[in-house]
C-alpha positions in Angstrom: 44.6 -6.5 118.3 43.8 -6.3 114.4 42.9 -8.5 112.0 45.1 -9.7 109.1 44.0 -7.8 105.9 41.5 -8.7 103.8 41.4 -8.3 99.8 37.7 -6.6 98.9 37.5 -8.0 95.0 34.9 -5.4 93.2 33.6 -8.2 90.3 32.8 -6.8 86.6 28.7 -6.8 85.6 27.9 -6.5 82.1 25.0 -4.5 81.0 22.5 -6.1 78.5 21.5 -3.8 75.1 20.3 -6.4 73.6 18.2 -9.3 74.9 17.7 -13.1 73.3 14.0 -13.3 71.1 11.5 -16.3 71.0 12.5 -18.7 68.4 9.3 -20.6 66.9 11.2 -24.1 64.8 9.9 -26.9 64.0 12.2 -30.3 64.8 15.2 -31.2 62.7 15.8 -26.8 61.9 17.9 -24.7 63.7 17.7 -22.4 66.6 19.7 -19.6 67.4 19.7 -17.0 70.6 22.1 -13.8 71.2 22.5 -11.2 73.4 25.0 -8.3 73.1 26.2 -6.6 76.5 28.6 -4.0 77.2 31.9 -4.3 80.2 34.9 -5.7 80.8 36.3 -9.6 80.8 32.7 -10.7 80.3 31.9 -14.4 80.4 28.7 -15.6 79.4 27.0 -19.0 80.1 23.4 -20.0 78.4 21.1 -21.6 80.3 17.8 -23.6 79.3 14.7 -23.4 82.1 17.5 -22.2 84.6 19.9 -24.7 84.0 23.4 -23.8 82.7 24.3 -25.4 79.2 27.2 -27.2 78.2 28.9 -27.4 74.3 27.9 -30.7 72.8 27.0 -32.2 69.1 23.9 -30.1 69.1 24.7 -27.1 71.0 27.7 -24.4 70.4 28.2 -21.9 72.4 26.9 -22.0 75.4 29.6 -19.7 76.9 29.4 -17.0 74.1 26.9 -14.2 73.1 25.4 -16.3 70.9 24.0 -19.6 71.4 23.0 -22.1 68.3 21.1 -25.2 68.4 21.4 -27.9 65.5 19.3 -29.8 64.7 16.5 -29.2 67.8 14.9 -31.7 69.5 11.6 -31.9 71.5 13.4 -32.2 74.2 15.1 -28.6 73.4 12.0 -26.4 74.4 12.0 -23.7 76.9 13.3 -20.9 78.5 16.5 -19.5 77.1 18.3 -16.7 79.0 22.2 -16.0 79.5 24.5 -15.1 82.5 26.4 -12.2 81.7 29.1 -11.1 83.7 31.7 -12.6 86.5 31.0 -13.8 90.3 28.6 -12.3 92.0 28.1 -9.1 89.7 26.7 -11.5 87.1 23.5 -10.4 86.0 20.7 -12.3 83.6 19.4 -11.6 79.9 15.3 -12.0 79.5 14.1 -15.3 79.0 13.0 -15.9 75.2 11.0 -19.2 74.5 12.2 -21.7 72.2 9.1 -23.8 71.1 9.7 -26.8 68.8 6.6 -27.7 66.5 6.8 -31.5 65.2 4.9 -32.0 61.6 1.5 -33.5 61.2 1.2 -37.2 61.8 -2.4 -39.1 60.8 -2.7 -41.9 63.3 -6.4 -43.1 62.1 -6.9 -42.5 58.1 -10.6 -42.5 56.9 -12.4 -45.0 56.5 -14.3 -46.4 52.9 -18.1 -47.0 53.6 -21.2 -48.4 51.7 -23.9 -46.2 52.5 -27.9 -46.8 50.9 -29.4 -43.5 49.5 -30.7 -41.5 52.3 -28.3 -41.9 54.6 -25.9 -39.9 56.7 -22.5 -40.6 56.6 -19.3 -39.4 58.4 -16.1 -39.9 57.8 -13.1 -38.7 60.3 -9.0 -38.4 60.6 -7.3 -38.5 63.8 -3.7 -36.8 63.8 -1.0 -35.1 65.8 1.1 -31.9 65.0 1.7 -28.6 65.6 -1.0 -26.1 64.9 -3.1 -28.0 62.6 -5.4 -27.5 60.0 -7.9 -29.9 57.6 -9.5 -29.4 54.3 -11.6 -32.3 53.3 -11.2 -33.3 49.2 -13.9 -35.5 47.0 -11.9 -36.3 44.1 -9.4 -34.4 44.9 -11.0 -31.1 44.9 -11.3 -29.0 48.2 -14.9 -29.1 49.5 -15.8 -26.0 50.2 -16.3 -24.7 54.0 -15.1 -28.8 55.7 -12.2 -27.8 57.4 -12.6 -30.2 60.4 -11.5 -33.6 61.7 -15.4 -34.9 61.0 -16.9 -34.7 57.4 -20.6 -35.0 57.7 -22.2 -35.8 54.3 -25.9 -35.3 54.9 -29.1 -37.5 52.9 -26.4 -39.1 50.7 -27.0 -39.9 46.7 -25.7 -41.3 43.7 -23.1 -37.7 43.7 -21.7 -38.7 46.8 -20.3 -41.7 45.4 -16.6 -41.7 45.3 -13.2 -41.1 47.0 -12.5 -38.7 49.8 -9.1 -37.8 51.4 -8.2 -35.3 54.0 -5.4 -32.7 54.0 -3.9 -31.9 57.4 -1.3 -29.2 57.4 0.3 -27.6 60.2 3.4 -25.2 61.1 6.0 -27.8 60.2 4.2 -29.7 56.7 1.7 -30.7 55.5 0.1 -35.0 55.3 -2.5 -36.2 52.8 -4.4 -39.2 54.6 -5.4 -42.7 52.5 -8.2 -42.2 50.6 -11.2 -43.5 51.6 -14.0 -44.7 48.9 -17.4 -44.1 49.3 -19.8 -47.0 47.3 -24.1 -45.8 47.4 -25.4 -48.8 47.0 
């Protein structure tokens, strides 16, 4: 006795010549991965951290070669590959790392102080943000070499009298905190 025929299906792979690259934005830009691949009847499908992708208000083409995201969102970070091919012959781009920088928020300004000759004062930002940098200003004018959260002022005088601000810049802006006065009295 035989069995009834069966149907052997050969499924068409693509193969990948061009893979998606790392997309550094910060939030509220735009993001957009490709990949080019070479076969037959090809369908593609995006996924983020292993997950397949679907069009929406953000996202077109997420069954295409090329993949844009408008504008991103936190919540858009990761790991972007695509699934290239059909059935079981599908095969997988490299994965190419969205990361979304957010802009430099100061959540404690510096604070004004009377300080008596002699003394050491400090005055400090706190903030949040991609990447960030600080320059400390007295009256507006970088000082030279305080490029931290902390600005020590050492044995304080008459000169140190006046206003002091700190710039914090980062990968997505930069945010100039309150200015806080310094009396020597």
């Amino acid at each position: 006795a035989y069995s009834s025929p069966a149907t052997l299906t050969v499924g068409t792979g693509g193969a990948i010549t061009s893979h998606p690259s790392p997309q550094p934005v910060c939030a509220g830009e735009s993001a957009q991965f490709s990949v080019a691949a070479e076969g037959e009847g090809l369908v593609y499908r995006w996924q983020r951290d292993g997950v397949d992708l679907t069009d929406s208000e953000r996202v077109q083409g997420a069954d295409s070669p090329q993949i844009s995201i408008s504008p991103v969102a936190p919540e858009d970070a990761g790991a972007y590959r695509c699934r290239v091919g059909s059935g079981a012959c599908a095969v997988f781009s490299g994965e190419a790392d969205l990361t979304v920088g957010s802009p430099p928020t100061i959540l404690v300004q510096p604070q004004g102080q009377t300080a008596c000759p002699g003394e050491d004062v400090t005055l400090s930002v706190t903030a949040e943000g991609s990447d960030l940098s600080y320059q400390w200003q007295f009256e507006g004018v970088d000082l030279p070499g305080e490029e931290a959260q902390t600005l020590t002022l050492t044995a304080v005088g008459p000169e140190h009298a006046g206003e002091y601000s700190c710039i914090v810049s980062g990968s997505c802006g930069t945010r100039t905190s309150d200015t806080a006065d310094l009396t020597i009295g």
